[in-house]
Backbone bond lengths (Angstrom), bond angles and torsions (degrees), N, CA, C in turn:
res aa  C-N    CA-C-N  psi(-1)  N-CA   C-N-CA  omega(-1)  CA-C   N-CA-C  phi
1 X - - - 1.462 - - 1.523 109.62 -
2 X 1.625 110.17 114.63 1.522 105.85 156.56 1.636 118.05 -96.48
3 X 1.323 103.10 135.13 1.658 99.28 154.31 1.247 133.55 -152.06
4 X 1.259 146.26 139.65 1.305 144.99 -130.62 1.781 83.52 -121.45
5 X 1.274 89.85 145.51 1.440 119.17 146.58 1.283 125.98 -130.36
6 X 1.660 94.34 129.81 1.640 135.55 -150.91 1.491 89.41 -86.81
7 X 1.330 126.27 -45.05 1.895 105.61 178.24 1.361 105.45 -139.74
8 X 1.391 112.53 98.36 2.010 119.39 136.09 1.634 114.45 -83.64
9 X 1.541 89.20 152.08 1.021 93.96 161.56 1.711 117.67 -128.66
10 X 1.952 85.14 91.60 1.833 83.73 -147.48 2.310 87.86 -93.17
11 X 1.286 100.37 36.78 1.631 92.32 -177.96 1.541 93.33 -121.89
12 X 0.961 102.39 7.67 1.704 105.48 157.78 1.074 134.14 -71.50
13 X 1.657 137.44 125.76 1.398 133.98 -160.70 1.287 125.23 -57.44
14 X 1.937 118.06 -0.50 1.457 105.68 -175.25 1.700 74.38 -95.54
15 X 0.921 150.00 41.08 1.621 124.16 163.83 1.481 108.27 -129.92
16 X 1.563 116.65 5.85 1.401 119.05 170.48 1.322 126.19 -41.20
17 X 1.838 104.11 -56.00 1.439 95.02 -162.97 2.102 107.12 -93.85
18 X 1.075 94.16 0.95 1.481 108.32 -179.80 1.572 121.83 -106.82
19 X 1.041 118.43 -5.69 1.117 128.92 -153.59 1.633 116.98 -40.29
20 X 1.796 101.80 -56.38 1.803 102.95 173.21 1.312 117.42 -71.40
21 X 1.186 133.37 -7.97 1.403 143.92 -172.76 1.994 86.12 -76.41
22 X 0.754 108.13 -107.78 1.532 118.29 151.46 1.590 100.71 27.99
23 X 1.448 104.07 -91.50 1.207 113.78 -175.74 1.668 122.53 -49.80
24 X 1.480 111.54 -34.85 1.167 125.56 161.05 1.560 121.17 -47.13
25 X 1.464 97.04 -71.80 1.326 102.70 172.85 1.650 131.74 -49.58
26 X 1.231 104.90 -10.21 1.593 125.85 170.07 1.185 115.36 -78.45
27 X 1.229 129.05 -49.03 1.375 150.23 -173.65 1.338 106.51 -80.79
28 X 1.060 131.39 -34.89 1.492 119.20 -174.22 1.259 92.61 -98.01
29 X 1.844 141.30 -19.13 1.488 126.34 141.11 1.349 131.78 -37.90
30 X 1.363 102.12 -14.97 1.601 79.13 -179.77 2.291 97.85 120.29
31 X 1.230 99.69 -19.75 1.712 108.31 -179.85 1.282 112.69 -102.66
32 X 1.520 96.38 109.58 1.676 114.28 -159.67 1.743 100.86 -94.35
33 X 0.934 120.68 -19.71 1.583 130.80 -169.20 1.381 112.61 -150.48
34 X 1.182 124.97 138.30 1.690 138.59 179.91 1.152 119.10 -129.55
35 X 2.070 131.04 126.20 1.316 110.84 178.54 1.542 87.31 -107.35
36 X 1.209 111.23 146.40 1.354 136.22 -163.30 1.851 87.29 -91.89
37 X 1.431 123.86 121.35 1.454 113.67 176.80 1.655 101.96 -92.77
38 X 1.640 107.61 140.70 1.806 98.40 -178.98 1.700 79.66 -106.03
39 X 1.358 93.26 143.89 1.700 115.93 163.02 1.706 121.84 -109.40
40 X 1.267 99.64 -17.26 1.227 116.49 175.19 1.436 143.40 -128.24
41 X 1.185 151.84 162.25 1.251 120.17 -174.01 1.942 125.90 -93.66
42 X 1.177 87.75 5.44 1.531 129.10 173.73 1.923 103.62 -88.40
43 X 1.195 85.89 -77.24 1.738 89.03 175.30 1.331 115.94 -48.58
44 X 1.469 118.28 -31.98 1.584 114.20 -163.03 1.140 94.58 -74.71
45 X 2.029 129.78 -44.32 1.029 105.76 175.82 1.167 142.98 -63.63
46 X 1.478 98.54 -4.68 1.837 95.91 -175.02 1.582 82.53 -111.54
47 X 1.082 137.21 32.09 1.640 116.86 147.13 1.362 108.95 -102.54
48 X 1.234 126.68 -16.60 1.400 138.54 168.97 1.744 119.13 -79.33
49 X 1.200 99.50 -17.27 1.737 117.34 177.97 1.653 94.89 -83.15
50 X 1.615 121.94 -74.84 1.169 149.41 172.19 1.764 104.06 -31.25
51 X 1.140 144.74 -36.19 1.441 165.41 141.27 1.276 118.60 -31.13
52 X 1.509 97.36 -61.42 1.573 93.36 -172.30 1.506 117.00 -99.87
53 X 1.718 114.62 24.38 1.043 104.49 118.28 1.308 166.90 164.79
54 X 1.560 80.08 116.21 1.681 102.01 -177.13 2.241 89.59 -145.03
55 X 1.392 97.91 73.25 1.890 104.30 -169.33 1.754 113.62 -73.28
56 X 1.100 97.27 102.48 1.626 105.08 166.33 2.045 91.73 119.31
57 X 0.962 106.06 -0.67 1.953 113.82 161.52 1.206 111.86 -111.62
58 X 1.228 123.53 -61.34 1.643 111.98 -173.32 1.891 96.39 -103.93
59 X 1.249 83.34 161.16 1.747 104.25 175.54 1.500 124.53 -166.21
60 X 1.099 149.07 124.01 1.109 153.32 160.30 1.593 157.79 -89.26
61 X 1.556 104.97 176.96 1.897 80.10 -158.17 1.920 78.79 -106.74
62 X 1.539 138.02 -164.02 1.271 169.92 -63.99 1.275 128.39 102.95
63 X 1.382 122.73 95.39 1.271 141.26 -169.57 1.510 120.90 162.94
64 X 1.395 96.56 173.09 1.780 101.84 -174.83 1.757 98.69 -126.38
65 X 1.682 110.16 126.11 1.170 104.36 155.37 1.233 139.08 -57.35
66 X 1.333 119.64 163.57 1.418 112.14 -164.48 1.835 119.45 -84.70
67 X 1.217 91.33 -0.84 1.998 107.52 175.14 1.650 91.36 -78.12
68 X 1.470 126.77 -43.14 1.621 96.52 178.39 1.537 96.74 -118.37
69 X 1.225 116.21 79.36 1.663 121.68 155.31 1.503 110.10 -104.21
70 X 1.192 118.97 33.04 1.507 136.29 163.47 1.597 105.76 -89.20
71 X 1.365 94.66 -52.40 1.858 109.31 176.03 1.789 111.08 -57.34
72 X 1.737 118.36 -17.84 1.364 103.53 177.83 1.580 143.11 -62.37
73 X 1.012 139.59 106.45 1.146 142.36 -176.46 0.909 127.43 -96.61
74 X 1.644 135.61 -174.64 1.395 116.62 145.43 1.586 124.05 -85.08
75 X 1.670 110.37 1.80 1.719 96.26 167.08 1.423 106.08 -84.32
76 X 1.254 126.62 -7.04 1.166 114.37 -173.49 1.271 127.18 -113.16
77 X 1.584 99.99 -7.36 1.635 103.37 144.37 1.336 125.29 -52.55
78 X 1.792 107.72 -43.19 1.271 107.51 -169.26 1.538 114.23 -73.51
79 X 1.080 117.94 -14.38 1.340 135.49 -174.47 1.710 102.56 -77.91
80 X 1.067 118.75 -50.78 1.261 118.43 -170.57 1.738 100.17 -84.53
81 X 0.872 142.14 -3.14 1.547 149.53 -139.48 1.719 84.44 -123.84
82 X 1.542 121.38 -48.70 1.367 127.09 -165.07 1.678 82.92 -76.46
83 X 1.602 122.73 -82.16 1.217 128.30 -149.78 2.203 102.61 -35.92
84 X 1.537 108.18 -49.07 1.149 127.84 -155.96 1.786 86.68 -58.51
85 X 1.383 114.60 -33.87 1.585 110.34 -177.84 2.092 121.58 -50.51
86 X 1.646 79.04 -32.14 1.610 94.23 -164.46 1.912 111.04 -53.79
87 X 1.469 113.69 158.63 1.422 90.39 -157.63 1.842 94.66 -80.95
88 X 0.875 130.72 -40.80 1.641 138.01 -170.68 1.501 109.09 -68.11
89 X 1.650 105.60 8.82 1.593 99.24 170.67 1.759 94.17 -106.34
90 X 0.871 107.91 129.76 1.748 128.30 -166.22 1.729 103.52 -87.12
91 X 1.022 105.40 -50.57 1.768 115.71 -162.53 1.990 111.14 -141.38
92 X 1.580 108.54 168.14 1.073 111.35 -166.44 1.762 101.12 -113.62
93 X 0.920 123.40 124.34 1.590 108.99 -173.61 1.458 78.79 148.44
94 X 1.781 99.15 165.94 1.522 113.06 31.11 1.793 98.71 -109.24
95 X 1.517 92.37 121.60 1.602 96.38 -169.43 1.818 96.23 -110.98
96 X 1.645 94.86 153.39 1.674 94.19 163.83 1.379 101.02 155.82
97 X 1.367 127.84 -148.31 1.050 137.25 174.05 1.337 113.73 -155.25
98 X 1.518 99.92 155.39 1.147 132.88 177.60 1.594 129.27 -156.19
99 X 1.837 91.63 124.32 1.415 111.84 -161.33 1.517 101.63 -100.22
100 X 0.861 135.27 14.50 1.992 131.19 -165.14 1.587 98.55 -116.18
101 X 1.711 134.13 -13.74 1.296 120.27 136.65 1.629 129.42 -124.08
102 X 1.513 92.45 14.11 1.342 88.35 177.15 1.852 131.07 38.77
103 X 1.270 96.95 35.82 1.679 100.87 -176.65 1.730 115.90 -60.58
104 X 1.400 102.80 -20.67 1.237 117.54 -179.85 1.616 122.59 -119.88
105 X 1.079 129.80 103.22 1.571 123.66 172.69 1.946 110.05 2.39
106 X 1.206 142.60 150.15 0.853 148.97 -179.03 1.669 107.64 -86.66
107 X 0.905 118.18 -32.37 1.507 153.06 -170.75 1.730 78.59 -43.01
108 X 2.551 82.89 -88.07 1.380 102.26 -153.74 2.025 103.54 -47.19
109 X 1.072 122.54 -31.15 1.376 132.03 -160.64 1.328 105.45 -46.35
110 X 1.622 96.00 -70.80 1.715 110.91 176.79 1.831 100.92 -58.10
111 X 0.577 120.94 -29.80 1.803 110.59 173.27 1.539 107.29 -78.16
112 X 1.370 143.43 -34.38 1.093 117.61 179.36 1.603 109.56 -104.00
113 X 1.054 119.34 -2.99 1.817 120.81 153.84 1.599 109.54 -82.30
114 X 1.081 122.34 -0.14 1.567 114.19 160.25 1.513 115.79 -101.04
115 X 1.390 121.10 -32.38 1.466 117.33 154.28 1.305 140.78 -86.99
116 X 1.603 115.73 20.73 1.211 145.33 171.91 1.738 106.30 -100.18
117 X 1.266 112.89 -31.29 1.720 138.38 -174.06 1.484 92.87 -69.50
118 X 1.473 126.31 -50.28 1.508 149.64 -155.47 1.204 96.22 -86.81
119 X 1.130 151.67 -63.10 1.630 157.48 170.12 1.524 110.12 -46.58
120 X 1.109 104.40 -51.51 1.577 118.78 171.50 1.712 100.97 -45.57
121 X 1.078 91.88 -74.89 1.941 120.24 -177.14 1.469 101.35 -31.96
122 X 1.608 115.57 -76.62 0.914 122.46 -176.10 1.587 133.37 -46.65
123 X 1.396 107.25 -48.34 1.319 124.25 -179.64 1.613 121.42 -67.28
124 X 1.657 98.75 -21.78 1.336 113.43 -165.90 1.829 122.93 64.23
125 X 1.168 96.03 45.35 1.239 114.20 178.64 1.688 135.12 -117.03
126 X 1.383 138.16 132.09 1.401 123.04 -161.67 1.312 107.49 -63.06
127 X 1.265 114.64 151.83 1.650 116.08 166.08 1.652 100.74 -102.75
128 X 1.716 99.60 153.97 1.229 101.42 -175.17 1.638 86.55 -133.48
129 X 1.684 107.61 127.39 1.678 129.90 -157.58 1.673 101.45 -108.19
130 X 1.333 108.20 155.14 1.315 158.81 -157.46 1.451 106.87 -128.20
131 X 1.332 109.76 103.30 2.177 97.24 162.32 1.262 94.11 -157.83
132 X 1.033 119.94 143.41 1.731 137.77 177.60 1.609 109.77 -151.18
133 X 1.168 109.08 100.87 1.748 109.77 178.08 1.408 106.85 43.61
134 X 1.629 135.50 58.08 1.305 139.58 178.83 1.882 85.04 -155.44
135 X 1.228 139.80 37.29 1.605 140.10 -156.54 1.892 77.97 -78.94
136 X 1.197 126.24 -43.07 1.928 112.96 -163.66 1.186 136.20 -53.71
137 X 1.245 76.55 -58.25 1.486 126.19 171.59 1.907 103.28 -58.21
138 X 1.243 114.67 -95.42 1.305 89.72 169.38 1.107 151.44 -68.88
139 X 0.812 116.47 33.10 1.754 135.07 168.87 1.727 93.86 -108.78
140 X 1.186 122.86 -33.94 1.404 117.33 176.75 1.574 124.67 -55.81
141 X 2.164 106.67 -38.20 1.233 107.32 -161.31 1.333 83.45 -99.27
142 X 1.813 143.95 -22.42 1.494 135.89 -148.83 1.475 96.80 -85.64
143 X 1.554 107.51 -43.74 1.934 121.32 -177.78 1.670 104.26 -19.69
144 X 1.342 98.71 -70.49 1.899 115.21 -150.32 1.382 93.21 -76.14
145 X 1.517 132.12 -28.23 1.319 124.05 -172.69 1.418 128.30 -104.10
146 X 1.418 98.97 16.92 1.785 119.39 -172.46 1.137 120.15 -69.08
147 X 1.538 100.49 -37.29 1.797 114.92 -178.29 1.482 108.24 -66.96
148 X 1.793 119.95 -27.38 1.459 115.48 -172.11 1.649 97.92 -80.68
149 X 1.277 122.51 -21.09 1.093 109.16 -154.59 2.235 116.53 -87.03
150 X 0.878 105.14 -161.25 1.396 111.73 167.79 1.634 107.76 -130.98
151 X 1.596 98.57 -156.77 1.570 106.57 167.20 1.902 112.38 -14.97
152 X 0.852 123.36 174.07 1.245 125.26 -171.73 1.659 111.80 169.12
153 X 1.387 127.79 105.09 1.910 121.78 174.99 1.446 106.58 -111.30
154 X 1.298 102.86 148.62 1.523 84.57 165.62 1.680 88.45 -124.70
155 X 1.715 94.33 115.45 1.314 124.77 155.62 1.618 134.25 -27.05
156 X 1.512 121.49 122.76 1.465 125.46 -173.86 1.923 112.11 50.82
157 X 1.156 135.84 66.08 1.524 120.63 -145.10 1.459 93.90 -109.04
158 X 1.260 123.73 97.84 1.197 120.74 153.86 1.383 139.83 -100.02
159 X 1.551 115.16 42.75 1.415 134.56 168.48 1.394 112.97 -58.30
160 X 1.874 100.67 -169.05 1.482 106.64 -159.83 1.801 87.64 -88.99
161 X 1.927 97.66 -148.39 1.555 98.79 176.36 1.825 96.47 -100.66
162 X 1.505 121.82 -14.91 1.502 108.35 -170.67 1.522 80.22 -89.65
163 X 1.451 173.07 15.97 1.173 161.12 -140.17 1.965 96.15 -144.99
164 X 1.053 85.14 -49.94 1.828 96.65 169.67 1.637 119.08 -70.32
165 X 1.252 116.61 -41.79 1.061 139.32 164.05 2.029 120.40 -39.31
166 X 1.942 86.66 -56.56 1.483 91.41 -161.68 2.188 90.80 -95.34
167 X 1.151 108.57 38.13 1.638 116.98 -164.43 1.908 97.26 -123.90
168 X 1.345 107.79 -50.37 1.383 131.46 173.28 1.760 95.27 -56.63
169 X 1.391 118.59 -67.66 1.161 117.35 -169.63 1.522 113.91 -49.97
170 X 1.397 127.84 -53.24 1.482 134.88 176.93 1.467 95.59 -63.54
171 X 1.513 143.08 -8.43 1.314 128.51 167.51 1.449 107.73 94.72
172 X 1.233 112.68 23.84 1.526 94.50 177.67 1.320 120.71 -99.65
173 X 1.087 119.43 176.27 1.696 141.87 -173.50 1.992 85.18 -86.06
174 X 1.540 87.24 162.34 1.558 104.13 -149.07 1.722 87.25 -129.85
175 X 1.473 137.85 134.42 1.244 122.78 -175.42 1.538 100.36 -135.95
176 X 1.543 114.66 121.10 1.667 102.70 -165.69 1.746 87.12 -125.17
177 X 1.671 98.09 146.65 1.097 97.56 172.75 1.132 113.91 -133.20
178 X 1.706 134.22 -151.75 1.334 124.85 172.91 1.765 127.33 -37.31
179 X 1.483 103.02 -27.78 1.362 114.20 -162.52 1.756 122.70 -55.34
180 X 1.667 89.83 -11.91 1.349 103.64 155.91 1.614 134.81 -65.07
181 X 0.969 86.02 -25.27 1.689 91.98 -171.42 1.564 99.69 -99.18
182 X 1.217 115.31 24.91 1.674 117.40 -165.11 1.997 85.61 -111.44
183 X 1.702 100.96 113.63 1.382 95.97 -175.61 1.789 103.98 -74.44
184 X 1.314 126.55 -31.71 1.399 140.98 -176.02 1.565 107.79 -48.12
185 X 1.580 122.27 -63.40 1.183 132.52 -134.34 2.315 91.16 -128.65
186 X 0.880 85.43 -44.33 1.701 97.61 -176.82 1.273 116.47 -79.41
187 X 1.157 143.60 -15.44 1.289 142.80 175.00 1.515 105.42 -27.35
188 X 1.758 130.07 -70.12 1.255 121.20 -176.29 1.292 124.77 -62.28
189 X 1.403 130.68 -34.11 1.328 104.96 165.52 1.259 131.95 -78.57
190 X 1.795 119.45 51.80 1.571 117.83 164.95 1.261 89.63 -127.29
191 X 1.750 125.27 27.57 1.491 105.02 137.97 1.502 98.36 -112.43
192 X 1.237 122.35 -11.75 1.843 109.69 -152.89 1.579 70.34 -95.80
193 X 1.358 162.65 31.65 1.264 133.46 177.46 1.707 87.61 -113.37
194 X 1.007 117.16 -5.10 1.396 117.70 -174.98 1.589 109.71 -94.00
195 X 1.403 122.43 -18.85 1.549 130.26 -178.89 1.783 93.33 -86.31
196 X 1.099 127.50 -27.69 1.408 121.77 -159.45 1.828 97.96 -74.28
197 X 1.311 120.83 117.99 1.580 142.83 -167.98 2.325 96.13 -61.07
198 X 0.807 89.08 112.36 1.805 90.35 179.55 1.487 110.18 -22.60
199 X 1.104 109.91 -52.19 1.428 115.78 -149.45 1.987 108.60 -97.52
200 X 2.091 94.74 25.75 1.446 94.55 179.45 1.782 82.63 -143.81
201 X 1.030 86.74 29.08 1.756 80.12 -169.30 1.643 109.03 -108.68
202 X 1.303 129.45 115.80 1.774 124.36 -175.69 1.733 99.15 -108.53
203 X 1.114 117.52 -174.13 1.086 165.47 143.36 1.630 150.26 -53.07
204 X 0.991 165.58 16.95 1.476 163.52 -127.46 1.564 111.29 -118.47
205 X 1.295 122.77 148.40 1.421 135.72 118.99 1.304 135.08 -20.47
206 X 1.521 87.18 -100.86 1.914 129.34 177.37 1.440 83.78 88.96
207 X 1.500 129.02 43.51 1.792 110.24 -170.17 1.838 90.24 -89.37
208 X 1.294 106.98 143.28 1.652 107.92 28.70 1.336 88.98 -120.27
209 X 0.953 129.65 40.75 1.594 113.13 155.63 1.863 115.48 -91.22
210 X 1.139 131.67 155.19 1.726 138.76 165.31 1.448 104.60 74.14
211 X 1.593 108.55 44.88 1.436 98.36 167.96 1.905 119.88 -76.74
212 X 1.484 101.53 125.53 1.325 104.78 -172.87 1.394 123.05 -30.22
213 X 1.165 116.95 134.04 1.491 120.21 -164.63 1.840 108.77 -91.77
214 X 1.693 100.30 -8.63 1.625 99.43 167.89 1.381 122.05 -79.97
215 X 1.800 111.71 -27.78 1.434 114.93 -164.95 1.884 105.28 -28.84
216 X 1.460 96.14 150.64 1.607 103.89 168.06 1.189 90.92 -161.08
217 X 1.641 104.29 126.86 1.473 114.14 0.13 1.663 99.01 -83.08
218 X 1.563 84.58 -176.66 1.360 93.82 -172.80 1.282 107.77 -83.51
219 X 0.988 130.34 143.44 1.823 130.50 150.51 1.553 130.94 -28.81
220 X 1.208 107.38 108.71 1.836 78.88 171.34 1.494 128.29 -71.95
221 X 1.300 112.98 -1.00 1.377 119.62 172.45 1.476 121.53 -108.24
222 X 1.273 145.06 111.02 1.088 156.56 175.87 1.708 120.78 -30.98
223 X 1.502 94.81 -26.27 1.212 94.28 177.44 1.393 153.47 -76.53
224 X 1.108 153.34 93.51 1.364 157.19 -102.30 2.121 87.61 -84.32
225 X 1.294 111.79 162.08 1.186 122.22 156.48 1.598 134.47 -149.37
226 X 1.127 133.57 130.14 1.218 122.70 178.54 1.497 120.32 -35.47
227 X 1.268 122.13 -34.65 1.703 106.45 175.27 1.590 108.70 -87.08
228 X 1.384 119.12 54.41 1.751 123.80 164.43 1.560 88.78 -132.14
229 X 1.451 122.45 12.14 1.214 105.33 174.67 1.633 125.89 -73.42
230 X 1.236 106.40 -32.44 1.814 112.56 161.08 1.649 120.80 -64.72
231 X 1.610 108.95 1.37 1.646 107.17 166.65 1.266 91.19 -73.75
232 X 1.400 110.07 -72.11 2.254 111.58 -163.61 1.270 85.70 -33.47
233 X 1.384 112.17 -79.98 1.510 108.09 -157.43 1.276 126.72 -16.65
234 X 1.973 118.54 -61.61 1.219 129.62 154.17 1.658 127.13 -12.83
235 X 1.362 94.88 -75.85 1.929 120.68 164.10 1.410 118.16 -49.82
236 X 1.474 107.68 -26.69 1.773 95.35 172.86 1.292 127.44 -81.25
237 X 2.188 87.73 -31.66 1.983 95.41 -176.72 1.550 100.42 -80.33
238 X 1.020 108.22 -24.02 2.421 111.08 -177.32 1.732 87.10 -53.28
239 X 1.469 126.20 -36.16 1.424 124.22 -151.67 1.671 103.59 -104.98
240 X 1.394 121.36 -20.74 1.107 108.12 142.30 1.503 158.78 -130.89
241 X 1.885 80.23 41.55 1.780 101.44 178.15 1.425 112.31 42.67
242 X 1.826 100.99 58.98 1.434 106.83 143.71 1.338 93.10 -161.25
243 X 1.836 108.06 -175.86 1.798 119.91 -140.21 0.997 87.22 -103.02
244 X 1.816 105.21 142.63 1.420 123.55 -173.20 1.657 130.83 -45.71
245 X 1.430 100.42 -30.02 1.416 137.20 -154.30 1.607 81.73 -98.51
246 X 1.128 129.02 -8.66 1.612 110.04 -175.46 1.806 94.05 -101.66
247 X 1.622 93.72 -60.95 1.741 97.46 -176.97 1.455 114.28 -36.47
248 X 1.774 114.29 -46.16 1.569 117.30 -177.74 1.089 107.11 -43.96
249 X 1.303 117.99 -72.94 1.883 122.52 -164.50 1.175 86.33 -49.18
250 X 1.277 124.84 -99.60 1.561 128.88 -159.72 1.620 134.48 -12.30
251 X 1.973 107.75 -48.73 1.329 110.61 158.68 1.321 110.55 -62.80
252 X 1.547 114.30 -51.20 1.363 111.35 176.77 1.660 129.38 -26.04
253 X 1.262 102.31 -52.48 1.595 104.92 -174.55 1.510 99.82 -94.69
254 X 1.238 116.33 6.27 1.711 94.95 169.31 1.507 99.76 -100.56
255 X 1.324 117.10 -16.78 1.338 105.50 -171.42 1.524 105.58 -82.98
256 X 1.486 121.76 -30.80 1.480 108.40 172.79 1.596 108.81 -91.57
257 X 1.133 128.93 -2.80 2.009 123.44 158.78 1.934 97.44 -66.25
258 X 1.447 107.52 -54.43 1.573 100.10 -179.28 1.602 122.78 -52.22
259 X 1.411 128.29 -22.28 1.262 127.79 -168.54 1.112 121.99 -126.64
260 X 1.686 109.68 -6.45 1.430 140.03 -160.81 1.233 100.43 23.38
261 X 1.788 103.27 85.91 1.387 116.02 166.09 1.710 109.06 -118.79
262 X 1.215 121.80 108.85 1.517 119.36 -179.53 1.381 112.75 -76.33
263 X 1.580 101.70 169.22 1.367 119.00 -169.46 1.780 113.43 -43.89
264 X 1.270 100.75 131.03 1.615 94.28 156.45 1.294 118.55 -13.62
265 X 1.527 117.60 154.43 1.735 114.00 150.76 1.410 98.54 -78.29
């Protein structure tokens, strides 16, 4: 079994002093490929550093989340616009918004998820999306700019079924992560994971954040890792009554048709 995960965030400081261990431990799970998610323009570079190397296994995206789209500028468009050029950066994101902490003016948000849309656009590259209780709103700025775009996911998605619904319609890629296995907060998507069409359906982490709250045993460390990525996996096919070994391949090859990432060496 190969399967990729579409978002770590392995340039995060709990993975400093561990980092290849990590990666190891992924790989002998069963996680043949990793896209490293940049949130920052700092991070992107070290997910693009972190990438190149381990070439044709890890790869990464370029972008600024929408908690610091206060920080957007124009050097840091250009910054992210250069990095997004590099060949082992796969995608543009993680762009979008989010209204449930508002870390950033709403304003600046929608301004730097519309020039994150443009880089994307331009470069001909997938964007990888951001939405948290902001569903109007972005569907407002993604609508008019869909036709420029390509590939397109929206990342970790724990919306309703009309929110999933009107996401499928604009064609996007679907990104599920632990949050399934979250009996509190996840309960509905182990029916909406069953509407999502195979061949739009990925994979993720987001570690170390949303480590499954079923694992057993539990971890003594809180921290999420790319090799718990074959638990979701588990939890998605239990949720839509078919064999594990089928869902793998299947995300598998949509996740490298979505990013055109080829086989391992």
């Amino acid at each position: 079994m190969q399967l990729i995960d579409i978002g770590a965030n392995l340039s995060h400081d709990s993975f400093r002093r561990d980092l290849d261990a990590v990666i190891e431990r992924a790989q002998a799970a069963g996680v043949a490929q990793i896209v490293i998610t940049g949130a920052s323009e700092e991070e992107s570079a070290l997910a693009s550093e972190i990438a190149r190397t381990r070439p044709g296994v890890l790869f990464a995206t370029a972008g600024l989340h929408p908690h610091l789209a206060r920080d957007w500028c124009a050097a840091t468009e250009r910054a992210i616009r250069t990095l997004a050029s590099r060949p082992e950066v796969v995608a543009v994101g993680e762009a979008g918004l989010d209204f449930n902490r508002d870390f950033s003016p709403r304003e600046q948000q929608a301004h730097a998820f519309e020039a994150q849309l443009e880089i994307a656009a331009d470069l001909g590259l997938p964007v990888f999306m951001h939405e948290r209780d902001a569903y109007e709103k972005f569907v407002d700025i993604l609508r008019p700019r869909r036709k420029r775009l390509g590939n397109a996911v929206i990342h970790c998605f724990t919306g309703t079924a009309n929110e999933l619904d009107a996401y499928l319609d604009l064609d996007l890629h679907i990104g599920v992560t632990g949050w399934i296995c979250d009996e509190r907060r996840g309960q509905h998507l182990r029916e909406l994971v069953t509407r999502i069409p195979l061949n739009r359906l990925m994979l993720e982490t987001d570690a170390p954040y949303l480590l499954p709250r079923d694992l057993k045993p539990k971890p003594k460390s809180r921290r999420n890792e790319p090799m718990h990525l074959p638990h979701i996996l588990e939890s998605v096919a239990r949720c839509r009554k078919m064999p594990v070994q089928e869902l793998a391949d299947a995300t598998t090859e949509t996740s490298r048709r979505f990013f055109g990432i080829p086989n391992p060496p």
